[in-house]
C-alpha positions in Angstrom: 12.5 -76.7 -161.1 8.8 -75.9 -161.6 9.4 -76.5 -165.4 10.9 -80.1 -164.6 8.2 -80.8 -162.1 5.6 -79.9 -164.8 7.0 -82.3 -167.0 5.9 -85.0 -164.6 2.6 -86.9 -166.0 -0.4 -86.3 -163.8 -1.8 -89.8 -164.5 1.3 -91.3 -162.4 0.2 -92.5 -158.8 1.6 -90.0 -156.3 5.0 -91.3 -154.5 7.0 -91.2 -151.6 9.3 -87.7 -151.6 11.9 -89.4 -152.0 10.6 -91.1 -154.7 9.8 -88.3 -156.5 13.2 -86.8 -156.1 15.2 -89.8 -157.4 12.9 -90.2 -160.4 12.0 -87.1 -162.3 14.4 -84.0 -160.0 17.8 -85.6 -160.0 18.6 -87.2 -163.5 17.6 -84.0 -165.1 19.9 -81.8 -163.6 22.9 -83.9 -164.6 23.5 -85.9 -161.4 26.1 -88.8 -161.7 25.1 -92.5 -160.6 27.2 -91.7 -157.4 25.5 -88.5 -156.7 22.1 -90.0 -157.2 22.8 -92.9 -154.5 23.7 -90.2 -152.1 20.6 -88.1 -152.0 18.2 -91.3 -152.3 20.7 -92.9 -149.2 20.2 -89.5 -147.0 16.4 -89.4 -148.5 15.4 -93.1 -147.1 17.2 -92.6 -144.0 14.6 -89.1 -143.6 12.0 -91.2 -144.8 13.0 -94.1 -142.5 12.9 -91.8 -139.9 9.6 -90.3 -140.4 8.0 -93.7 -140.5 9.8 -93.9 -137.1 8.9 -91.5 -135.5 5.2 -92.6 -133.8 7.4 -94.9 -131.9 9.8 -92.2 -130.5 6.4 -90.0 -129.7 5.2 -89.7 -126.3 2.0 -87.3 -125.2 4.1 -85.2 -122.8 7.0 -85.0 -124.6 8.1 -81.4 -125.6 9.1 -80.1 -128.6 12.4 -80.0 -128.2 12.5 -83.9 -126.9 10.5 -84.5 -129.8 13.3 -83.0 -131.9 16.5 -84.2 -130.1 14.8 -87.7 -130.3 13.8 -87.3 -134.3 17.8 -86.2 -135.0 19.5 -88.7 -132.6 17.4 -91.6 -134.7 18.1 -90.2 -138.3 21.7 -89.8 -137.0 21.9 -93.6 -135.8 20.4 -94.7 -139.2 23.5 -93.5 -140.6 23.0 -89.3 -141.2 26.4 -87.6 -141.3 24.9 -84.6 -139.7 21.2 -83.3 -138.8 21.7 -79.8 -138.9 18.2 -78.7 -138.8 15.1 -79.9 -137.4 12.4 -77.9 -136.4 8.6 -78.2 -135.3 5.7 -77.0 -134.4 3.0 -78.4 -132.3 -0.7 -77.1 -131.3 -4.7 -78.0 -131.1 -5.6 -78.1 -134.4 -2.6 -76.6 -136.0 0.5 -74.8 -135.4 1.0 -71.2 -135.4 5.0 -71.0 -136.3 7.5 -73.4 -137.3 10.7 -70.5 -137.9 11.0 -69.6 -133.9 12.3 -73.4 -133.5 11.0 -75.6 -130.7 10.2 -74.7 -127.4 8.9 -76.0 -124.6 5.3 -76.8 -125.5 3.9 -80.3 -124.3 2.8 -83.2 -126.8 -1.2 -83.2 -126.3 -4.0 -85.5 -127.8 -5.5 -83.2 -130.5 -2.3 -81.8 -131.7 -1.4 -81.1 -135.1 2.9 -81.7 -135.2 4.4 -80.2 -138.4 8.4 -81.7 -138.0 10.7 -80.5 -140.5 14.5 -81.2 -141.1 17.4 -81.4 -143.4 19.8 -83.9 -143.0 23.2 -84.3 -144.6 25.1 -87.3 -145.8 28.5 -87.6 -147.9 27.7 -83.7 -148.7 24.5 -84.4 -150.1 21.6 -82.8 -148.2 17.5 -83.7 -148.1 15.1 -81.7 -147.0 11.2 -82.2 -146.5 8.6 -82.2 -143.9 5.4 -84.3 -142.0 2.5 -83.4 -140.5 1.3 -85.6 -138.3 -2.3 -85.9 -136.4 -2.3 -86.7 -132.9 -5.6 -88.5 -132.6 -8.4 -88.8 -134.7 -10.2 -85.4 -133.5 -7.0 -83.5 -134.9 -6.9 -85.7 -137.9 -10.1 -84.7 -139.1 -9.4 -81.4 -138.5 -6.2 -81.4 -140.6 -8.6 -83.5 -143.3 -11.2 -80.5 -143.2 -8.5 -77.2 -143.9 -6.8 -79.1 -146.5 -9.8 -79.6 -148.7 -10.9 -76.0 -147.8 -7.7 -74.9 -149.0 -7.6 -77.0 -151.5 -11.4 -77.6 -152.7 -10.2 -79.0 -156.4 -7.7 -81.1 -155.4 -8.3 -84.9 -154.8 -7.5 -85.4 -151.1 -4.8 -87.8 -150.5 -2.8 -87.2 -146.9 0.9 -87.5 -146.7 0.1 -86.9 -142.9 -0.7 -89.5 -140.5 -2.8 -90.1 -137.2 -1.0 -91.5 -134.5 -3.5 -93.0 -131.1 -0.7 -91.9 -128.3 
C-alpha cells in the first residue's frame, strides 16, 4: 500500500478520501469495474454523511446520540450496515477513541474525532473527521497540527462548526 501511495505525484491537488481511493488504491490492486462502483458507492455515502453531519449536531448531545444519529443517516443514505462508529469528544482534543462512546456532553470548544466503517454489497470504507466545535477549538486543532507537523503545508480536512 505505502509503495502504491508513493507512486502518487505530489504536485496533484489533495482530494476527497474517497477520491483518493477510487483513483490511485483500487485499480491497482486488480479491482473489477463492479468492485470499484461498490467502494466509491459505500465511500460517497461516508462522505455524504460526514458533510451531514453539522446538521445532526446539537451542543448537548452525547456521544453516543452523536453516534446513533451519524449511523442511522449513513444507513438511510443507503449503507447495508454501519458496524462501527466510534468517537471521541473533549476541550481541545480527545483523550481515547478505542473505549467507544460514552456519555460525555457535546460542548462549545470541543474537538469531535468520529470514526466509522460502513459496509455496502460486501464492500467496506473506512475513514475518519475531526471536527472543531467553535472557533476557539478550531484554532486549537490549527496550532497541534502544525506543531506536529512543522514541514508540512497546513491544509484541514477538519471543519469548524458555530453550534
Amino acid at each position: 500500500m505505502t509503495e502504491i501511495l508513493a507512486r502518487r505525484d505530489p504536485k496533484r491537488p489533495p482530494m476527497h478520501p474517497g477520491m483518493l481511493l477510487r483513483e490511485d488504491i483500487i485499480p491497482a490492486l486488480g479491482k473489477s469495474k463492479a468492485e470499484i462502483a461498490h467502494i466509491s458507492h459505500i465511500c460517497q455515502i461516508a462522505c455524504d454523511a460526514f458533510d451531514a453531519l453539522p446538521g445532526l449536531l446539537a451542543l448537548g448531545d452525547s456521544e453516543k446520540e452523536i453516534c446513533r444519529k451519524f449511523a442511522a443517516d449513513m444507513l438511510l443514505r443507503g449503507a447495508d450496515k454501519v458496524p462501527y462508529t466510534s468517537i471521541g469528544t473533549g476541550k481541545g482534543g480527545y483523550s481515547s477513541i478505542i473505549q467507544g462512546p460514552t456519555d460525555r456532553r457535546l460542548r462549545q470548544g470541543d474537538i469531535l474525532l468520529i470514526d466509522t466503517g460502513a459496509k455496502y454489497a460486501g464492500y467496506y470504507c473506512d475513514f475518519d473527521r475531526n471536527i472543531a466545535i467553535g472557533q476557539h477549538a478550531y484554532a486549537l486543532q490549527c496550532t497541534a497540527r502544525q506543531t506536529r507537523y512543522p514541514s508540512l503545508p497546513y491544509q484541514s480536512t477538519s471543519h469548524v462548526y458555530p453550534i
